[in-house]
N, C-alpha and C positions, 0 to 999 in steps of 0.2 A: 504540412505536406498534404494534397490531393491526393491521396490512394484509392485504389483500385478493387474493388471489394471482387477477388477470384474465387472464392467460394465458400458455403457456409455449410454446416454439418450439424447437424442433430446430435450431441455428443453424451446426452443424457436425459431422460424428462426435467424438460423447463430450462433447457440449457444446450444454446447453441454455440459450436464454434465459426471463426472469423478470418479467412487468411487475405491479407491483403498483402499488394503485391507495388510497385512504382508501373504508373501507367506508361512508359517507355522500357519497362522490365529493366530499369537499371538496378546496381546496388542502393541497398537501404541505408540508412546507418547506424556502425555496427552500436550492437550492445551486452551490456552483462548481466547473468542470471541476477533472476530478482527485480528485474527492469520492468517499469509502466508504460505506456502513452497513456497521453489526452486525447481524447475523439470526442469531436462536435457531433452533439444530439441535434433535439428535436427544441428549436424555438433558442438557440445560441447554445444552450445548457455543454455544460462540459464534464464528460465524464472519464475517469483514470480505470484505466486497465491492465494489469500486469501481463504481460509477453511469457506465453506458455510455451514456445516453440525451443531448437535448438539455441545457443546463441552464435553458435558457430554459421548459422546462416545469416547470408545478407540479402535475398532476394523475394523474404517477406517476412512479416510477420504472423501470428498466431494471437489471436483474445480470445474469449469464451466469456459468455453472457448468460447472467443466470436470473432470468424472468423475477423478478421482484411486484411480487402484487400489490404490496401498500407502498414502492416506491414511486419519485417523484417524477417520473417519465422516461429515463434515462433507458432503462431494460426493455419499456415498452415501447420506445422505437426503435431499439435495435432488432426487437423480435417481431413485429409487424410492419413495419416500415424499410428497412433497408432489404434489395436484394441483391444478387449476383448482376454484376455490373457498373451498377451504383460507386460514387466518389465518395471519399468519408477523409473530411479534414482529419490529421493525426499529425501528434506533434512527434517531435525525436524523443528518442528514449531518455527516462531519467530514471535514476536507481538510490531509493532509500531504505534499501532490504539485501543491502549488497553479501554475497557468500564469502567467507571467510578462506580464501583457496589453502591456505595454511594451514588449517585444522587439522589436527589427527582422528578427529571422525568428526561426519556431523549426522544429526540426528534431526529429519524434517518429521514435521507435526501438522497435518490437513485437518480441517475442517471440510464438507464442503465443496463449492465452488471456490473455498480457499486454496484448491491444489497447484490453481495456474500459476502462481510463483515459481512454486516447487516441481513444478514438473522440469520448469527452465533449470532450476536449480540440480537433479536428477540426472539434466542430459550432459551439463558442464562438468558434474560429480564424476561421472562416468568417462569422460573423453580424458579426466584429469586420470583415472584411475585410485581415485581417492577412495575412502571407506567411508558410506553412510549406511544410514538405516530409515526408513521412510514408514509412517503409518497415516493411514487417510479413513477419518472416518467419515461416513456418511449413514442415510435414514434404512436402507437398501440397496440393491446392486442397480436398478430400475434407475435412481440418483447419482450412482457415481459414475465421475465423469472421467474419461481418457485409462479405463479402466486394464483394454488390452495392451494398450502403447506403452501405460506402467509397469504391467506383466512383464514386457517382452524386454524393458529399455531396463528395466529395476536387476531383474535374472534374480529373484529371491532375496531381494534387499527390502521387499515392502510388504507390509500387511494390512489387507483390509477389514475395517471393523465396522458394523453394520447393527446401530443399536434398534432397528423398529422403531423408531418415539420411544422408547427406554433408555433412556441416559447411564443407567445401571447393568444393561446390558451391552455397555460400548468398550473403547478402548479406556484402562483402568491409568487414565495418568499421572496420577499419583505415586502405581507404584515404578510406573516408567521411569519416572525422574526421581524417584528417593534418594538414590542417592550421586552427588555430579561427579561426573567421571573425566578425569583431567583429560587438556586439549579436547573438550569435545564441547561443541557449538549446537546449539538447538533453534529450530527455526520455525514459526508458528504462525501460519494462518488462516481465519476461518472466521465464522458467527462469532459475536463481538461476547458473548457468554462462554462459547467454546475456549475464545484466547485468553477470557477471564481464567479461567478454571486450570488451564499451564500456566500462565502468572502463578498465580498462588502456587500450585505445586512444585512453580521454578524458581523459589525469593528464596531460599537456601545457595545457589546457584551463584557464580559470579556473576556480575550482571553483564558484565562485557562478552559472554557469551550465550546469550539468553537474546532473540531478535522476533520481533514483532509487526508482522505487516498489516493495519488495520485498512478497512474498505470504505469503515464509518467513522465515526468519531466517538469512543465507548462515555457515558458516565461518566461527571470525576467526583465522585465522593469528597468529602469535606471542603468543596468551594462554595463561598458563599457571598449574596449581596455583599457584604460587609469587605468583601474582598476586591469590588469592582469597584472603587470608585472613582473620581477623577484624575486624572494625572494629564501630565504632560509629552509631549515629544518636539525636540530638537532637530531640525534639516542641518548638520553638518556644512552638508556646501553653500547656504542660504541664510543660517540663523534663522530661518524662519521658524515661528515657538505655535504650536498648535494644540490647545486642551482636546483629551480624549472622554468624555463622559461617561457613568457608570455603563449606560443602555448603548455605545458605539465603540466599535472595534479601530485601533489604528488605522487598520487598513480603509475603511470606512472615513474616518477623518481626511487621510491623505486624496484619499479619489475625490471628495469633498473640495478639497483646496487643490483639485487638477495637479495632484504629484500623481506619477505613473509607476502604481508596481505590479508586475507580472501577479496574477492571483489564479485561481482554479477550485479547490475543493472549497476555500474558504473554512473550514474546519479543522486545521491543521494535520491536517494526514497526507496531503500531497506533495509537501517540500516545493511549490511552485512562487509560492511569495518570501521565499527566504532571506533578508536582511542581517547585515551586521550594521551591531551596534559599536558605540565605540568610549562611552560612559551612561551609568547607571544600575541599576539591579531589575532586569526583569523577573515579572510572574510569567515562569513557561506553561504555558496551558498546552503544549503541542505531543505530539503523536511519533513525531518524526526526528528530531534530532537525538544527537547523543550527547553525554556529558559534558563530551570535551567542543562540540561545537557547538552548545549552549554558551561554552564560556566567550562568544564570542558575537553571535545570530540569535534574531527571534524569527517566531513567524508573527507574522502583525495582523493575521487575522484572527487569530487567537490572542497571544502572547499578552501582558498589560504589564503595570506598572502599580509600586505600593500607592496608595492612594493618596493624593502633594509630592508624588516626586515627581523627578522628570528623566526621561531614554532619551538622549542622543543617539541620532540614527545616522550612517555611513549615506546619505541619500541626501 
């Protein structure tokens, strides 16, 4: 979609927000807490943004941009380049961070510029009348962002924690989650170290209540060359048989051989090139699925295969 960029906000140091609008002011479409778009940057680049606003609205949406100095351009034309008036490709919402409306409490966990999920998350909590508890840490008040909106929309459900650069001065997570407290759902996200650090404190936890919205793609400890190396994949509708090399991604191969799959972060955090397969055992290298729809989808720009077998793909 062409959207209509209606106006942008200073929402915290280094961190602007986004409301874009349909440039005929029609409805948008709708979506649910925890929900992203894609917005076309600077030079095609495509960057995912989760939707901070209510979601009970449909006549915009909300992102929030948080100036990344060593990143790869995406932050730095949203913050120097784009102004009020301005069109900004965006696609329809997708939700891999979806809220549990059934829960008997849930329990959000900020980093951050990682609040924008949960802020969505907060407004939905609220209009359902559910029980949550929210805490958002950030460096100082100077950083955090949508700080009165949480105040007023939270009514004492949220605490803010504010370490300096002292890590030991912040929220103590550990003993947050000591111990998991049935029907209750935790939601995290923030700095790819911060969601490090709730993982571990949350692997006692059931995991089906324990959810993760990454921005990057974190580290994966113990994968190695040795684990990359050729394999195969199968086109279902085609029999076409395609080697995948240590050094190239499915995804990579198929674009190679002019098969078309929707792609995006390319790192598997965005749920945009999701494939089912239909024999085989993949290696899930991804971010984004759950258990039970692993047993069934990879993401191909991650995802591979033991090294001599072969993935049959639904494509």
């Amino acid at each position: 979609m062409q959207l209509l960029v209606r106006a942008i906000t200073l929402e915290a140091e280094d961190v602007l927000g986004f409301e874009v609008v349909h440039p005929q002011r029609t409805a948008l479409p709708p979506f649910t807490a925890g929900s992203h778009v894609d917005v076309t940057v600077a030079n095609g680049m495509c960057r995912q943004y989760s939707l901070c606003n209510d979601p009970r609205e449909r006549h915009r949406y909300r992102i929030a941009v948080l100036r990344e100095r060593g990143g790869r351009g995406g932050s730095k034309f949203m913050h120097e380049q784009v102004r009020v008036g301005d069109h900004l490709d965006v696609s329809s919402p997708r939700n891999n961070f979806a809220l549990n409306e059934t829960a008997g409490r849930s329990l959000l966990i900020a980093g951050g510029i990682g609040v924008t999920p949960l802020l969505s998350m907060a407004y939905r909590l609220r209009s359902l009348g559910a029980s949550y508890e929210m805490h958002y840490c950030t460096r100082n008040v100077e950083r955090t962002a949508f700080a009165a909106e949480l105040s007023e929309l939270s009514r004492g459900a949220i605490t803010f924690h504010h370490d300096h650069g002292d890590p030991a001065r912040g929220l103590d997570i550990g003993r947050l989650l000591r111990e998991p407290e049935p029907r209750t759902h935790v939601y995290c996200c923030g700095p790819t170290a911060f969601m490090r650090a709730v993982q571990n404190a949350s692997a006692h936890w059931p995991s089906d209540s324990i959810h993760f919205e990454y921005f990057a793609a974190p580290s994966q400890a113990g994968v190695s060359d040795a684990d990359s190396g050729e394999f195969e994949v199968e086109l279902a509708s085609t029999g076409a048989v395609y080697a995948v090399p240590a050094d190239q991604s499915i995804l990579a191969v198929l674009r190679a051989a002019g098969v078309n799959v929707d792609s995006s972060c390319e790192a598997g955090v965005c749920g945009t090139c999701r494939t089912r397969y239909l024999r085989g055992n993949p290696d899930h290298r991804d971010f984004v699925l759950t258990d039970a729809e692993r047993r069934d989808s990879i993401m191909p720009c991650v995802s591979r295969a033991q090294p001599g077998e072969r993935l049959i793909l639904d494509c």
